[in-house]
C-alpha positions as a printed Julia matrix, in Angstrom:
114×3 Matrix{Float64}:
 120.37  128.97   -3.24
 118.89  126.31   -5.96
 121.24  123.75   -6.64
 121.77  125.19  -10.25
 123.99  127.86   -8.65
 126.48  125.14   -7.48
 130.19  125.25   -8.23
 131.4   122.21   -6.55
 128.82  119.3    -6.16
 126.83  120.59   -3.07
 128.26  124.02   -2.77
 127.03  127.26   -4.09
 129.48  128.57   -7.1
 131.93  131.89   -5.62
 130.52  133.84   -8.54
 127.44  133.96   -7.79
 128.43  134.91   -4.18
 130.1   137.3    -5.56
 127.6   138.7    -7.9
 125.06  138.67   -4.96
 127.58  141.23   -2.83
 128.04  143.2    -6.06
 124.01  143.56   -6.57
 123.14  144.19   -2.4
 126.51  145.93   -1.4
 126.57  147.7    -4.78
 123.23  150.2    -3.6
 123.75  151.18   -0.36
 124.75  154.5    -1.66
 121.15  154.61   -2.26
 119.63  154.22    1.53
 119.86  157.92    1.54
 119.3   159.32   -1.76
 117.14  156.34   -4.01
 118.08  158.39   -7.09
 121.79  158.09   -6.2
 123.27  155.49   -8.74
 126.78  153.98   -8.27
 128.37  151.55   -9.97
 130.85  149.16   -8.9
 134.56  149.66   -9.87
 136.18  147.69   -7.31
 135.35  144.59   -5.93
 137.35  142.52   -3.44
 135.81  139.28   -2.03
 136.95  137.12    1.14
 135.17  133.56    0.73
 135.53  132.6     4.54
 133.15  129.1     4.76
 131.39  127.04    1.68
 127.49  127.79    1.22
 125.62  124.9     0.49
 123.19  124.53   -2.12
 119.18  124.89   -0.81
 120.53  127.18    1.97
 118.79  130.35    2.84
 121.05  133.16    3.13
 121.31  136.67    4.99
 123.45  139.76    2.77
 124.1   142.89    4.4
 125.62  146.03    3.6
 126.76  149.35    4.85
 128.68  152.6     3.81
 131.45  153.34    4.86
 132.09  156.85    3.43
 130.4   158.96    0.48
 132.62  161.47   -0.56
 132.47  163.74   -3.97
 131.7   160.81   -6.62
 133.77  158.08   -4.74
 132.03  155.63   -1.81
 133.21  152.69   -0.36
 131.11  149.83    1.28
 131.17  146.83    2.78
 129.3   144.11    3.38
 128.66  139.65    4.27
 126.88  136.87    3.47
 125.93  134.96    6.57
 124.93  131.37    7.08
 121.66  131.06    9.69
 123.81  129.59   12.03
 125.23  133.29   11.58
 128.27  132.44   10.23
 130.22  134.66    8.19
 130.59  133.06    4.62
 132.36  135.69    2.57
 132.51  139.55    2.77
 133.06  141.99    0.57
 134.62  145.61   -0.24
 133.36  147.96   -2.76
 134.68  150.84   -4.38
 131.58  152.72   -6.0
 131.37  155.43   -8.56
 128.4   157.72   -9.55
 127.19  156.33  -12.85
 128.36  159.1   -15.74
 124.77  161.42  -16.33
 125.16  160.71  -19.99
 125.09  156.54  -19.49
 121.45  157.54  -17.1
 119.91  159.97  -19.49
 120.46  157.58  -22.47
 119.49  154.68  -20.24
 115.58  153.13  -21.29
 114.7   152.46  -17.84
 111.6   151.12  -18.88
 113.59  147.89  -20.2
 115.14  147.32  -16.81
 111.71  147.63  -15.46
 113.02  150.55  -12.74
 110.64  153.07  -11.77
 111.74  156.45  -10.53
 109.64  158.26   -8.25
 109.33  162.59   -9.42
């Protein structure tokens, strides 16, 4: 992480963590289904160990269940030394069909395969 992204002199600001888990964690739903879109609802974050700035990073995440229009997932941010730096859970919900059909997808520059 670029040392713009720091918090503390040195360290890598918890909200950016946090909005990294939120983007990567956030579409697992979509390893199956690509045109499966969830947003986040819930978001709980454990900050175990401080990144430092100009540190590259591993993120990770998994489902833990799908059901109806509900998931939940988890998922880390690990140091190389493969330590665990925070973790997350995630409580997803299908976006509303209204918010994607009125969506210009174009402007976010997503493609959708037919």
């Amino acid at each position: 992480m670029p040392a713009h992204y720091q918090g503390y002199p040195g360290i890598v600001h918890g909200g950016v963590l946090a909005s990294m888990l939120d983007e990567v964690v956030g579409r697992v739903a979509m390893i199956g289904d690509h045109h499966h879109f969830m947003m986040s609802v819930r978001l709980q974050v454990l900050y175990r160990h401080p990144v430092p700035v100009e540190t590259p990073l591993k993120i990770a995440g998994r489902i833990v269940r799908l059901r109806g229009r509900l998931g939940k997932a988890q998922g880390e941010i690990t140091l190389p030394d493969g330590t665990v730096a925070c973790e997350a859970s995630i409580t997803l919900a299908n976006i509303p069909e209204y918010l994607l059909t009125s969506t210009n997808r174009k402007l976010l520059d997503w493609q959708l395969d037919p």
